[in-house]
N, C-alpha and C positions, 0 to 999 in steps of 0.2 A: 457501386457505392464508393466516394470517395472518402476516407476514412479523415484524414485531414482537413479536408472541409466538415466535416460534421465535427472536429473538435474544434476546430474554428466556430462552428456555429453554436456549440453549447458554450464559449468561452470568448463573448465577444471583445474582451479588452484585449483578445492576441492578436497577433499579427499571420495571416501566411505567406508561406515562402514557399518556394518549389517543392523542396524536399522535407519541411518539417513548419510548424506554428512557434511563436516566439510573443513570448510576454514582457514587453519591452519594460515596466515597471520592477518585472522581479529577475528579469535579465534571463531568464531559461526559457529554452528550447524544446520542444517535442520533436521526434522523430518518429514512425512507427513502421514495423514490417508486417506482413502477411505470412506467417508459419507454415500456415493449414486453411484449406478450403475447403468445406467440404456441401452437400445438398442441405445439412444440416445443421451443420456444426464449423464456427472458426477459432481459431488459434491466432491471436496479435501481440505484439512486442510492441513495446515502448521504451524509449530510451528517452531521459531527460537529464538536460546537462547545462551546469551554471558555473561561470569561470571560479565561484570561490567554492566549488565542490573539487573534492581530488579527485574524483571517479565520478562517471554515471551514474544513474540510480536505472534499476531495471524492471519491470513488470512483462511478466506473462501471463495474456491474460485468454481464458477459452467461454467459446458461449457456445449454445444450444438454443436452436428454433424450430420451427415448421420451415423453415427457408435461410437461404444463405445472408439472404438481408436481414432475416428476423435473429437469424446467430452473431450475424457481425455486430448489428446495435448492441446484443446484451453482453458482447466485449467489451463494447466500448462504455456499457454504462458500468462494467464493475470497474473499468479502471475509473471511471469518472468520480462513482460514490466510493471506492475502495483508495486505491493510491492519492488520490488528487486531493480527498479532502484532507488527507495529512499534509499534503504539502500543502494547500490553505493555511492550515492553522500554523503552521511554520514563516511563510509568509506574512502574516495579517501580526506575529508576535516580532516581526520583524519592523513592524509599520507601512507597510505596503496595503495599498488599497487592494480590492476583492470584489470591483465593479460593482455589480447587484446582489453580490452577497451580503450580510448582515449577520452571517451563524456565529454565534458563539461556541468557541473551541476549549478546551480542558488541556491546560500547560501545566506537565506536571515538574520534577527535577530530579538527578538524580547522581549521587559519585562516587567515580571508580578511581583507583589505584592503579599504578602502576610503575614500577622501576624507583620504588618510592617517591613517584609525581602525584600530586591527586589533579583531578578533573570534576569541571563540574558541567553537568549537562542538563538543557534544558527540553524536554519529553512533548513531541506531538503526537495523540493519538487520534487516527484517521478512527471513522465510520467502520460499524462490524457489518459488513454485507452480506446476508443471509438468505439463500436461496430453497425455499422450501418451508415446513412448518415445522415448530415444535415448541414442547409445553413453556419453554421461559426463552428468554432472549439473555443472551452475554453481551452484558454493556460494553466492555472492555476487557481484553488479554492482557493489559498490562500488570496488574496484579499477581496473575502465573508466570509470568517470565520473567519479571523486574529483576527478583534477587540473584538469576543465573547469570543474566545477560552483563552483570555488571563484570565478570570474568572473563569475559569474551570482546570487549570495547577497546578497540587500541587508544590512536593519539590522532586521530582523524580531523576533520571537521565536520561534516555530517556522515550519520551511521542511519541506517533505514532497518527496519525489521517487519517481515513478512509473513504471516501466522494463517494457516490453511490447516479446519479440522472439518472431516464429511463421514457423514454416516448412512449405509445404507444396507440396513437388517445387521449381519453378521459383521460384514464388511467395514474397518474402522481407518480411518485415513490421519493421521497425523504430521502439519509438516511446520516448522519455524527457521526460516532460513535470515543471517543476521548480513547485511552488504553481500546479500544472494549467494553465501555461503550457508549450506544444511548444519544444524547444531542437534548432531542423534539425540542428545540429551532431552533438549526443551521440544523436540520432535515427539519424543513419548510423553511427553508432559500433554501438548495438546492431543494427540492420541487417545489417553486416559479421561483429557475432559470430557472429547465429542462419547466415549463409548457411552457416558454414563446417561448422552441424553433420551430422552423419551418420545421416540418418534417410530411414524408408521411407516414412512417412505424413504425417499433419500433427501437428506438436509446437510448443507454444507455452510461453513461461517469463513469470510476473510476478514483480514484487519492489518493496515497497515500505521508504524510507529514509527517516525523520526526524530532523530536525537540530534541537536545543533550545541557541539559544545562550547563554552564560554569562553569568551579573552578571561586569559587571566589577569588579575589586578595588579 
C-alpha cells in the first residue's frame, strides 16, 4: 500500500511528489512515515508544513484491522476525518477552495495575554473521531479546554491542540497535548470526561483544534 497515493487519492486537488503530496492552493505539504507494522496493526506519522507556519504540525496516528492493509487504511482515515478536517476549516476561513467539499465548519475566537500583549485568535475545530460505541456523542472538546489553554498559547502563528480520551472497563486514558507538547493538567481534564462515559467495551474520541492568530490592527 502506498500510503501517499491513497492521500493523493482521497484529496484530489494535491499534487504528488516523490516524497510527500502538496496542495498547491493552500501551499502545504504532507509527508508521512511508517512507525510500525505489524499483521494487524500500524502506526503512521504525518508531518505537515506551510512556509507561513513556524513549525510542522504533527499527527500520530495508529489503526487496527483483521490485516496490515485493513490497519493502515484506518490510520489513514483518522488522520483524514481527525487532523485534516481542522485544517479544512482553517483553510476554507482562509478563502481557499476545498474541491468537492462544501462542509460547513464552526469558527469560533478566542484571547490570551501575554507580557501585557493581548492576542486575538481565531478557533478551528476539526471532527470528534469516535471509535466504538457509547450512550451520547461529544460534539466538541473545546468547551473543556478553552479557558486553560488560553495560559498555555505563546506568540506563534498557528497552535494546534490534540485531545485523545479512551476507555476501556477500568482502564481510563486521558491525553491533550498543545504544539504536541502533553499539558498534565488538561490531560486529567479529558481523563475525568472519558471515565464518566457509559460504555460496554472500549470507546476512544479524538479531536483536533487549530488556532490561527490575527494581524494585529
Amino acid at each position: 500500500m502506498n500510503i501517499l497515493s491513497d492521500l493523493h487519492n482521497i484529496f484530489k486537488e494535491s499534487e504528488l511528489r516523490e516524497d510527500s503530496i502538496f496542495f498547491p492552493e493552500w501551499n502545504l505539504t504532507i509527508q508521512t512515515t511508517v512507525d510500525d507494522l505489524r499483521d494487524n496493526a500500524a502506526i503512521l506519522s504525518f508531518y505537515l508544513s506551510n512556509p507561513e507556519w513556524e513549525n510542522a504540525v504533527y499527527e500520530c496516528s495508529v489503526g487496527i484491522g483483521s490485516s496490515q492493509e485493513q490497519a493502515i487504511g484506518m490510520a489513514i482515515g483518522s488522520f483524514v476525518f481527525g487532523m485534516m478536517s481542522a485544517v479544512k476549516a482553517l483553510m476554507k476561513d482562509l478563502g481557499h477552495s476545498l474541491g468537492n467539499c462544501t462542509c460547513e465548519f464552526n469558527v469560533g475566537h478566542l484571547q490570551t495575554s501575554l507580557d501585557n500583549q493581548t492576542y486575538n485568535w481565531r478557533v478551528y475545530e476539526g471532527d470528534v473521531v469516535t471509535i466504538g460505541n457509547k450512550s451520547s456523542e461529544t460534539s466538541s472538546y473545546w468547551n473543556i479546554v478553552k479557558d486553560d489553554v488560553k495560559n498555555q498559547l505563546g506568540n506563534q502563528k498557528i497552535s494546534y491542540i490534540k485531545i485523545y480520551g479512551a476507555k476501556n472497563g477500568d482502564n481510563i486514558t486521558g491525553e491533550c497535548r498543545i504544539n504536541d507538547i502533553a499539558s498534565p493538567e488538561l490531560s486529567k481534564k479529558i481523563a475525568d470526561h472519558a471515565s464518566a462515559w457509559d460504555v460496554e467495551t472500549f470507546v476512544s474520541q479524538k479531536q483536533f483544534i487549530f488556532l490561527r492568530q490575527e494581524d494585529a490592527e
